[in-house]
PyMOL Python script that loads the backbone (N, CA, C, O; Angstrom):
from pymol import cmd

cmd.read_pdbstr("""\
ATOM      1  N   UNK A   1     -22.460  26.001   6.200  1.00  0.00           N
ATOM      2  CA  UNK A   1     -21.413  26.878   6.702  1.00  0.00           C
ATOM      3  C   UNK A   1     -20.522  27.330   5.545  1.00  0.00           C
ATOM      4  O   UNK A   1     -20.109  26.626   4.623  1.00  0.00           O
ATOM      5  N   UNK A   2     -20.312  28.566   5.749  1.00  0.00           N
ATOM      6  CA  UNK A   2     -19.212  28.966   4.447  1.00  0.00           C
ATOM      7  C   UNK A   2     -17.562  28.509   5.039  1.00  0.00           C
ATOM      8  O   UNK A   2     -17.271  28.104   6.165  1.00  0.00           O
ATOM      9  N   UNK A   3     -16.633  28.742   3.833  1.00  0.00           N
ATOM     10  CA  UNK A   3     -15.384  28.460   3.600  1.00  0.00           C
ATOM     11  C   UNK A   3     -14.643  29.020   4.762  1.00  0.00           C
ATOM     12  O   UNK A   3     -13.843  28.364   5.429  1.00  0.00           O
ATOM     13  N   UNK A   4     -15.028  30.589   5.023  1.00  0.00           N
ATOM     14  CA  UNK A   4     -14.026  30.941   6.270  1.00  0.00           C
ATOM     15  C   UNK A   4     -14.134  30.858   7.364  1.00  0.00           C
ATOM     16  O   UNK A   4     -13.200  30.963   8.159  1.00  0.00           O
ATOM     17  N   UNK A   5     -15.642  30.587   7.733  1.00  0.00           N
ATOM     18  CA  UNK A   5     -16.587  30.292   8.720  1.00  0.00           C
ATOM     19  C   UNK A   5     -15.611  28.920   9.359  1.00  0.00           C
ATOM     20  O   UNK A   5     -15.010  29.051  10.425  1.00  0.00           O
ATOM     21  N   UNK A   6     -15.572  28.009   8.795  1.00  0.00           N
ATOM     22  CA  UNK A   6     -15.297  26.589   8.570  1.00  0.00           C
ATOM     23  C   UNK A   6     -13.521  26.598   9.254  1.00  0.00           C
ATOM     24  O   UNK A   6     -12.938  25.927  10.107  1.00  0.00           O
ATOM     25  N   UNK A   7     -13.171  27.619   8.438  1.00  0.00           N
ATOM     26  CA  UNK A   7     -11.090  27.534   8.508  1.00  0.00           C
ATOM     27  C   UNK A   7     -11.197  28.561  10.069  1.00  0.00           C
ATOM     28  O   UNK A   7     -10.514  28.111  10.989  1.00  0.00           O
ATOM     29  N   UNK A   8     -11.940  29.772  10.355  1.00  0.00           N
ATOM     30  CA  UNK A   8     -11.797  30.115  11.431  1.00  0.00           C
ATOM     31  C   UNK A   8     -11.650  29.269  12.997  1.00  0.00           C
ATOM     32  O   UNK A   8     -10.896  29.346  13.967  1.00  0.00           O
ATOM     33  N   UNK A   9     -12.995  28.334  12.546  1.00  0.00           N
ATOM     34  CA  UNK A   9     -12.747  27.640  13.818  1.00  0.00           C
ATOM     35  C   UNK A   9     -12.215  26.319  13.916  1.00  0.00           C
ATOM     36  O   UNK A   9     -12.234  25.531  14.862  1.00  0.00           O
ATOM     37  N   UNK A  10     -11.532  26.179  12.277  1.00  0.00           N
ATOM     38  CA  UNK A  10      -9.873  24.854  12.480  1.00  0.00           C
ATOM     39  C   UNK A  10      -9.013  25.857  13.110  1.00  0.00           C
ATOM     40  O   UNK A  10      -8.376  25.110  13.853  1.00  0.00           O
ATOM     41  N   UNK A  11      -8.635  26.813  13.289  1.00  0.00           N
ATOM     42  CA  UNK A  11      -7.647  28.134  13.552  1.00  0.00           C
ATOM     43  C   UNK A  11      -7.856  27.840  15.006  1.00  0.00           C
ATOM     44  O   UNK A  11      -6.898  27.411  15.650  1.00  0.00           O
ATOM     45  N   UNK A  12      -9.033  28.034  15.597  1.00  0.00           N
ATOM     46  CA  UNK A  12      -9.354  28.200  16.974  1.00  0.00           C
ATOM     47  C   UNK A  12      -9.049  26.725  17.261  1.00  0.00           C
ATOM     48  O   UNK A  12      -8.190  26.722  18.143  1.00  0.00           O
ATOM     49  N   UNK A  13      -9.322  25.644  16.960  1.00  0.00           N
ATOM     50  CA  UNK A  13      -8.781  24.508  17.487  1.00  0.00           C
ATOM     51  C   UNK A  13      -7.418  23.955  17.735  1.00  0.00           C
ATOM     52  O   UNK A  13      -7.012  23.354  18.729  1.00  0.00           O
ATOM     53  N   UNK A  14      -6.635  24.355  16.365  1.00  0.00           N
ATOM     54  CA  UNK A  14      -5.617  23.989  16.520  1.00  0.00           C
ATOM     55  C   UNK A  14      -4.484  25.116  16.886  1.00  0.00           C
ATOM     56  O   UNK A  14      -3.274  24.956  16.722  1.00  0.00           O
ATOM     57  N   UNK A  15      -5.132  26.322  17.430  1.00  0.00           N
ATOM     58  CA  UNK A  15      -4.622  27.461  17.947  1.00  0.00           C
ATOM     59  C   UNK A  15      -3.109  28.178  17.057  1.00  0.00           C
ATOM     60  O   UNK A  15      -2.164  28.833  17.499  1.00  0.00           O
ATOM     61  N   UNK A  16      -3.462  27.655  15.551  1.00  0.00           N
ATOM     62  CA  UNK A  16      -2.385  28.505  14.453  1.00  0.00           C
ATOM     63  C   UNK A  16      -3.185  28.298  13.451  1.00  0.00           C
ATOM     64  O   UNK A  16      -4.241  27.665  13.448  1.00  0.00           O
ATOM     65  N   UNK A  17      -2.435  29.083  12.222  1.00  0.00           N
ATOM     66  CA  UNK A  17      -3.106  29.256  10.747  1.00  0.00           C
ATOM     67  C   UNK A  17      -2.758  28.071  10.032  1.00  0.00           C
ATOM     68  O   UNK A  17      -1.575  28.010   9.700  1.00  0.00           O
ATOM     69  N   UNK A  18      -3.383  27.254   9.760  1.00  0.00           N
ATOM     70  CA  UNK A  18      -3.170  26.272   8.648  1.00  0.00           C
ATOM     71  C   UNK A  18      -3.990  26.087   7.791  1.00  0.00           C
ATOM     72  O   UNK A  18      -5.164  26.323   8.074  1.00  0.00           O
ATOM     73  N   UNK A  19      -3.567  25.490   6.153  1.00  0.00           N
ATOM     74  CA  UNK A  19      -3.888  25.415   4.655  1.00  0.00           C
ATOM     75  C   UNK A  19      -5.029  24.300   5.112  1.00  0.00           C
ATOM     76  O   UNK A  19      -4.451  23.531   5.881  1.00  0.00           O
ATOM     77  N   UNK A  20      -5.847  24.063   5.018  1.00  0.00           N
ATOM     78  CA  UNK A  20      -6.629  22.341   5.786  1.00  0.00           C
ATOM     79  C   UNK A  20      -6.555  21.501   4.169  1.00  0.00           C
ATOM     80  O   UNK A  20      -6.861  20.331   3.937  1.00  0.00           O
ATOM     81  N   UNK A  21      -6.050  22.534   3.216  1.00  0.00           N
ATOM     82  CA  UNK A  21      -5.723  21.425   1.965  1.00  0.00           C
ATOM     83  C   UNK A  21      -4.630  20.907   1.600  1.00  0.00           C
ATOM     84  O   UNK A  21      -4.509  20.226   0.582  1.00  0.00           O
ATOM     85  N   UNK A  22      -3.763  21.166   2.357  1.00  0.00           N
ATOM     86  CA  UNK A  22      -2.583  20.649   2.852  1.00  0.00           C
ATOM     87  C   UNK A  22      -2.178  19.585   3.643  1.00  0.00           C
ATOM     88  O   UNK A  22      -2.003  19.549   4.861  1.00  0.00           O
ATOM     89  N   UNK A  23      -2.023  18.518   2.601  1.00  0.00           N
ATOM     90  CA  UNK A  23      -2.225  17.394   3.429  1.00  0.00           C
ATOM     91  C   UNK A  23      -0.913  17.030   4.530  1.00  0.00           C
ATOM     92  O   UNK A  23      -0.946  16.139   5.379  1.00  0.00           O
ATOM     93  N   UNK A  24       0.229  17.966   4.267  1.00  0.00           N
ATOM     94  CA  UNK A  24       1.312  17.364   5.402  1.00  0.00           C
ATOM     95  C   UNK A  24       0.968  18.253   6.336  1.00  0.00           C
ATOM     96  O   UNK A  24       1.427  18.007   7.451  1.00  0.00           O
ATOM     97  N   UNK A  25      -0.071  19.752   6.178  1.00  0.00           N
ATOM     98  CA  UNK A  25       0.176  20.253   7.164  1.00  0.00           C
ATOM     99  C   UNK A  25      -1.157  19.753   8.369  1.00  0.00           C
ATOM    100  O   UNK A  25      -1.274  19.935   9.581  1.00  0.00           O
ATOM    101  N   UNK A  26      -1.716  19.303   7.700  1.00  0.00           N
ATOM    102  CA  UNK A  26      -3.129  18.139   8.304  1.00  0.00           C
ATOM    103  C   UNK A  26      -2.646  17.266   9.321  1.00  0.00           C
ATOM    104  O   UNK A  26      -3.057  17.338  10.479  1.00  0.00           O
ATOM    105  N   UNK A  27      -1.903  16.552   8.990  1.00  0.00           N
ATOM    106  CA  UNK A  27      -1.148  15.485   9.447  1.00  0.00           C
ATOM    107  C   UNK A  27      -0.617  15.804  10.268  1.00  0.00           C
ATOM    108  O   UNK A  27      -0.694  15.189  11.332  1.00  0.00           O
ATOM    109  N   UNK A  28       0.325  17.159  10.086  1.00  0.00           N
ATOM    110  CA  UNK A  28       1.736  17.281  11.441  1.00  0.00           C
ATOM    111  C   UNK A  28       0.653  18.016  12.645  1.00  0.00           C
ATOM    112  O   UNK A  28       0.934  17.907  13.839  1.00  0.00           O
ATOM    113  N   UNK A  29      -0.691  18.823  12.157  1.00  0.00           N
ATOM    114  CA  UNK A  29      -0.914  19.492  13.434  1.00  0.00           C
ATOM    115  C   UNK A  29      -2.070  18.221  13.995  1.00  0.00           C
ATOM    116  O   UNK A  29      -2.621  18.439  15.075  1.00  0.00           O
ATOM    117  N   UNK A  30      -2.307  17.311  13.470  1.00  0.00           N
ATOM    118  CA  UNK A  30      -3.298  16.442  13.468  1.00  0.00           C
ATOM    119  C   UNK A  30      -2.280  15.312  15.411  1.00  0.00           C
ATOM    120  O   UNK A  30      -2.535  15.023  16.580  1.00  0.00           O
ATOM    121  N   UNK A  31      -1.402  15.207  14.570  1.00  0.00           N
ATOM    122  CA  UNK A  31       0.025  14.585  15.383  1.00  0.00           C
ATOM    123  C   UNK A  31       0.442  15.463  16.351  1.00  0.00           C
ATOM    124  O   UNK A  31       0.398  14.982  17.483  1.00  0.00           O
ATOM    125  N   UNK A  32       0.779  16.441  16.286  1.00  0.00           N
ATOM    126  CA  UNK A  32       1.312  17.250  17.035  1.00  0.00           C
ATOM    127  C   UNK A  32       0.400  17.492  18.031  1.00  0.00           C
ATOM    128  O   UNK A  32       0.228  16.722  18.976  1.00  0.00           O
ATOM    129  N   UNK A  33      -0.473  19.008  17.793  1.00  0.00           N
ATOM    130  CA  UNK A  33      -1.584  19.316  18.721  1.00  0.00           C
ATOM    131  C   UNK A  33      -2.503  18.010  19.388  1.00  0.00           C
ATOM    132  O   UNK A  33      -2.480  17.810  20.602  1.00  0.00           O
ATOM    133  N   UNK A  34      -3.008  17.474  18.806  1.00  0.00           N
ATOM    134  CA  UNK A  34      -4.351  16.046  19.174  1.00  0.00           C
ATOM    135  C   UNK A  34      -3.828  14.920  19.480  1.00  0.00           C
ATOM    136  O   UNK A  34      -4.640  14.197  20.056  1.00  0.00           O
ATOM    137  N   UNK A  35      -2.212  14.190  19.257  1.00  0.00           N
ATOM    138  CA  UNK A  35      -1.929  13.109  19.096  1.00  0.00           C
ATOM    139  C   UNK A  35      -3.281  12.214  18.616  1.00  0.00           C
ATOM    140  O   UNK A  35      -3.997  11.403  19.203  1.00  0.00           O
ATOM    141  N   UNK A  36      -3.267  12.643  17.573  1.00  0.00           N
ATOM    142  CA  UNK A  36      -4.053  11.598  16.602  1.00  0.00           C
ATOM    143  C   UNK A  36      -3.059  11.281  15.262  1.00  0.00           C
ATOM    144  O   UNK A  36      -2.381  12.025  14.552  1.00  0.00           O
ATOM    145  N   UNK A  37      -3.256  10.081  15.260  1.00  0.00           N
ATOM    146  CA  UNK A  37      -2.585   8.841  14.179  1.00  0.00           C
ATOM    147  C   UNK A  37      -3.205   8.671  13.287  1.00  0.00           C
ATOM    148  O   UNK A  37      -3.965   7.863  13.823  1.00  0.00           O
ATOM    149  N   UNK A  38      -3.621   8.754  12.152  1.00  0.00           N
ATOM    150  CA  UNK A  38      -4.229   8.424  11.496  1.00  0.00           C
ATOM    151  C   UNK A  38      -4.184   7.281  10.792  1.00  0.00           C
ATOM    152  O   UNK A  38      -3.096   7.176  10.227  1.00  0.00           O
ATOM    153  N   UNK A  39      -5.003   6.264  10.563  1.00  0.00           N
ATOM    154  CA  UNK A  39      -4.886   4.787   9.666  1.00  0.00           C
ATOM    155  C   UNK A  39      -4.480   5.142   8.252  1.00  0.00           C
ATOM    156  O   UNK A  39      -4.859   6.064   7.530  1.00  0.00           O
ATOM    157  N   UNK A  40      -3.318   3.845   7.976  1.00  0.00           N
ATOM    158  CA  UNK A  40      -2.793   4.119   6.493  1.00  0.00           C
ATOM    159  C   UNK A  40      -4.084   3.765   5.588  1.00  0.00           C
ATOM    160  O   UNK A  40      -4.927   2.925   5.903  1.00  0.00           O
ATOM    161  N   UNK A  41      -4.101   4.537   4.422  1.00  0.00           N
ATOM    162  CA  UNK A  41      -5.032   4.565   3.857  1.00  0.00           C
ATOM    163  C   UNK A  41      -4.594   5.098   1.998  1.00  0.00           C
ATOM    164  O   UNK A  41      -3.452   5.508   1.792  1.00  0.00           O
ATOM    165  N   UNK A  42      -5.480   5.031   0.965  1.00  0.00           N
ATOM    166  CA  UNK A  42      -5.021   5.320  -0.297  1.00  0.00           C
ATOM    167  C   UNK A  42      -4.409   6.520   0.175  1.00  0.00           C
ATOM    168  O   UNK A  42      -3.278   7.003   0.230  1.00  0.00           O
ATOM    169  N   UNK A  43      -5.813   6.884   0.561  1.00  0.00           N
ATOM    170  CA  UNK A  43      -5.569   9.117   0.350  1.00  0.00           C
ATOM    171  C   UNK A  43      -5.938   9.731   1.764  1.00  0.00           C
ATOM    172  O   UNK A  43      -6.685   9.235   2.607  1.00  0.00           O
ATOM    173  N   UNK A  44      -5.511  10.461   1.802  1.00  0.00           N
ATOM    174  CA  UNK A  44      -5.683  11.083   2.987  1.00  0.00           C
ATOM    175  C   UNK A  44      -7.081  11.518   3.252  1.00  0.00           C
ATOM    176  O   UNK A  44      -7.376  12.125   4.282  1.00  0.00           O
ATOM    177  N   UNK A  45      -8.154  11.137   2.103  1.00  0.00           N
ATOM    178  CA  UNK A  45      -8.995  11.952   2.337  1.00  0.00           C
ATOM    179  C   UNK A  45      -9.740  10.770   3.156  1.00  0.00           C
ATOM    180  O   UNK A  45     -10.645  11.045   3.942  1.00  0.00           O
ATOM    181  N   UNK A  46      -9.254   9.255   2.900  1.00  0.00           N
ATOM    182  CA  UNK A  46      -9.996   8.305   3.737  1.00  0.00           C
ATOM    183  C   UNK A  46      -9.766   7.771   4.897  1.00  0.00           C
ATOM    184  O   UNK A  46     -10.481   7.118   5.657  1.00  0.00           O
ATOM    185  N   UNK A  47      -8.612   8.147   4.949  1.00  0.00           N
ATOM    186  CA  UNK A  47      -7.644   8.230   6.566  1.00  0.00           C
ATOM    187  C   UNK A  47      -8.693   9.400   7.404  1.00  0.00           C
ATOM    188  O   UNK A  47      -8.922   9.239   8.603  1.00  0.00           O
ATOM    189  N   UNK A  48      -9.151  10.306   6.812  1.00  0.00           N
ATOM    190  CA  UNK A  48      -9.638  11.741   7.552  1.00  0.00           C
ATOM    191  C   UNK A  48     -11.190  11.252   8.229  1.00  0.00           C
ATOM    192  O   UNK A  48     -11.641  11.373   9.368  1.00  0.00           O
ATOM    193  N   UNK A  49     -11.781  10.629   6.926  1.00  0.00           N
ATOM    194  CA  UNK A  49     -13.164  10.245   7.301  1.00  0.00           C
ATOM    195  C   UNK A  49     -13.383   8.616   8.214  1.00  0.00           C
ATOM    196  O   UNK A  49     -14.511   8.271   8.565  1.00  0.00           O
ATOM    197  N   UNK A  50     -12.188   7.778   8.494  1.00  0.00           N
ATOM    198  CA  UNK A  50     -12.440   7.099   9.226  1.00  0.00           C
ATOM    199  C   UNK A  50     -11.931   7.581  10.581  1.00  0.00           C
ATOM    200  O   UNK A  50     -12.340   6.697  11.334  1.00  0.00           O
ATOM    201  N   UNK A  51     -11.403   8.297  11.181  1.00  0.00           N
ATOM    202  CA  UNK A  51     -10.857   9.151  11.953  1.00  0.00           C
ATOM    203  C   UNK A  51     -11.915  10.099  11.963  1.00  0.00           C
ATOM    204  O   UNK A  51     -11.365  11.196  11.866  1.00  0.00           O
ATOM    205  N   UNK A  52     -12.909  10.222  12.018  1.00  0.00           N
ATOM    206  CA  UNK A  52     -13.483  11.675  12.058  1.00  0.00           C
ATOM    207  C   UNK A  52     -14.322  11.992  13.657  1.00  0.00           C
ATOM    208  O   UNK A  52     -14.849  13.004  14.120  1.00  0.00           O
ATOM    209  N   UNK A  53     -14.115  10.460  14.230  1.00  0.00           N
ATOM    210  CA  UNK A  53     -14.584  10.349  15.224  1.00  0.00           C
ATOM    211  C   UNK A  53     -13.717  10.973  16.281  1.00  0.00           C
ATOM    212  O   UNK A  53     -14.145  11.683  17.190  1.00  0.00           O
ATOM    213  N   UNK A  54     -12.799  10.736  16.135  1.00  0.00           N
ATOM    214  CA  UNK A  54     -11.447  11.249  17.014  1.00  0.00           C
ATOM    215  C   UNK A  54     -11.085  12.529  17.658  1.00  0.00           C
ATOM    216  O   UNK A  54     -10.427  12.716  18.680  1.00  0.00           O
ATOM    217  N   UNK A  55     -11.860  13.692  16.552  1.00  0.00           N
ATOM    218  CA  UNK A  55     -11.836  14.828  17.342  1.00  0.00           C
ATOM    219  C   UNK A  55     -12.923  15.897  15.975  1.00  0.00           C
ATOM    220  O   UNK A  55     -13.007  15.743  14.756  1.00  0.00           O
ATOM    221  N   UNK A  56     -13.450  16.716  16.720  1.00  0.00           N
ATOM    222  CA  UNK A  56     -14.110  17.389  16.065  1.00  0.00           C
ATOM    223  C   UNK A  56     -13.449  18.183  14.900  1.00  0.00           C
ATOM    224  O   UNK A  56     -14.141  18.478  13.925  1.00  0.00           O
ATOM    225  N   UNK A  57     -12.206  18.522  14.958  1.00  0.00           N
ATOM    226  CA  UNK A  57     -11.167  19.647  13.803  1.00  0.00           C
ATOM    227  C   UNK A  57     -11.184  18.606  12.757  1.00  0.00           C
ATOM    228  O   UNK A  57     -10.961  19.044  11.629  1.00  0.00           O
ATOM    229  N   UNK A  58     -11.436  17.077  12.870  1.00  0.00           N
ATOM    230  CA  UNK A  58     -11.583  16.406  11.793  1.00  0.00           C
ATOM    231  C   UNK A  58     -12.295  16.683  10.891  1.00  0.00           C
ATOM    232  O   UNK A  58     -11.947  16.918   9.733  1.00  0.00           O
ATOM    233  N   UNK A  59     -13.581  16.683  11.418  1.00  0.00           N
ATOM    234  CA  UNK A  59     -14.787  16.929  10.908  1.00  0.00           C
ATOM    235  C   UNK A  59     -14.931  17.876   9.985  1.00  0.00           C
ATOM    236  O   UNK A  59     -15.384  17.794   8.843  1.00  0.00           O
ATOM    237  N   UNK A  60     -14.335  19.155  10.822  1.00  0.00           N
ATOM    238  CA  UNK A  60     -14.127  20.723  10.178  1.00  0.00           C
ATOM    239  C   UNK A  60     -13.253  20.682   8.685  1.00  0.00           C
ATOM    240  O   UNK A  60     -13.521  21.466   7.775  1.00  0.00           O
ATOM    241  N   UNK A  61     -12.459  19.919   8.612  1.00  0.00           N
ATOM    242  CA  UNK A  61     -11.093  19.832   7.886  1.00  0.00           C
ATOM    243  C   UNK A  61     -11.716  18.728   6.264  1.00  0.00           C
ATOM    244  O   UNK A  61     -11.574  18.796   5.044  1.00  0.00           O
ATOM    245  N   UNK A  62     -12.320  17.942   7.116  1.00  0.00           N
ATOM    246  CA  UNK A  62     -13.687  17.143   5.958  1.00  0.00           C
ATOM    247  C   UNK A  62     -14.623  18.161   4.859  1.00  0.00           C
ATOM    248  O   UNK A  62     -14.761  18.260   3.640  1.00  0.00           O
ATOM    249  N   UNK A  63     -15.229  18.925   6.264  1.00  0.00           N
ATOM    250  CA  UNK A  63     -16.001  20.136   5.850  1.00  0.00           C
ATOM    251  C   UNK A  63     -15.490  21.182   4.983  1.00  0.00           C
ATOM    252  O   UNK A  63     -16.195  21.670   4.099  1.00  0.00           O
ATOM    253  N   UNK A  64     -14.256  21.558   5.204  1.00  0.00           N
ATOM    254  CA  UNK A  64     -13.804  22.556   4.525  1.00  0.00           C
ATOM    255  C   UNK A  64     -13.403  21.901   3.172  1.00  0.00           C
ATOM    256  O   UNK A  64     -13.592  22.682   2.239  1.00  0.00           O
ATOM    257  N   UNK A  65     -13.026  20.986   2.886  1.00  0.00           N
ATOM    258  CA  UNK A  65     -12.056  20.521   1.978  1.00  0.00           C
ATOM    259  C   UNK A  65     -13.401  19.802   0.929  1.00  0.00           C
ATOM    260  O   UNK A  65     -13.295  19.467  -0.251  1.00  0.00           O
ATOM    261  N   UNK A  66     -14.573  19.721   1.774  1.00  0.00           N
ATOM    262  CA  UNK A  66     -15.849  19.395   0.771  1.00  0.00           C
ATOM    263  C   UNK A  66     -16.367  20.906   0.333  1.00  0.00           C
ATOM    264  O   UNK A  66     -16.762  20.997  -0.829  1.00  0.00           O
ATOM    265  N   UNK A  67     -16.399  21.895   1.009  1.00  0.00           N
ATOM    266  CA  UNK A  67     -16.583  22.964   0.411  1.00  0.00           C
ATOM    267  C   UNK A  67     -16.214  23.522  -0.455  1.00  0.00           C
ATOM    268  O   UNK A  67     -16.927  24.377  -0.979  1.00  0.00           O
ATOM    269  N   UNK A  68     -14.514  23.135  -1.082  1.00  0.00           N
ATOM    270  CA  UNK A  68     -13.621  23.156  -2.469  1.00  0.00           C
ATOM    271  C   UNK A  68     -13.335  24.556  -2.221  1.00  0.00           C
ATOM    272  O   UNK A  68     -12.632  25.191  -3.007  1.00  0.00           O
TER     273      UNK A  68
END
""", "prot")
cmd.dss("prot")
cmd.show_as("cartoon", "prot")
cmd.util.cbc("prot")
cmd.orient("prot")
């Protein structure tokens, strides 16, 4: 899947525009929209992948952010 392919349908999930490399803005719509918590962790990027089960925009947000 390409880069915008990927951010279009984090857009459609979390029904606004967000950076998905943005890790506070990850977090607040992660909390906000999903009430998902994420486990403290080094980096956010391992908080994301043990959580990835939790909701599919995880996944996407993994995806995009491996796409660089």
């Amino acid at each position: 899947m390409n880069k915008d392919f990927i951010l279009q349908r984090i857009c459609i999930f979390t029904g606004e525009e967000i950076d998905p490399n943005s890790d506070e803005q990850v977090v607040s719509i992660l909390r906000e929209e999903f009430n998902i918590h994420l486990p403290q962790r080094r980096t956010l990027e391992e908080s994301l992948i043990l959580s990835c089960s939790e909701h599919e925009v995880i996944d996407l947000i993994l995806q995009y952010r491996a796409v660089g």
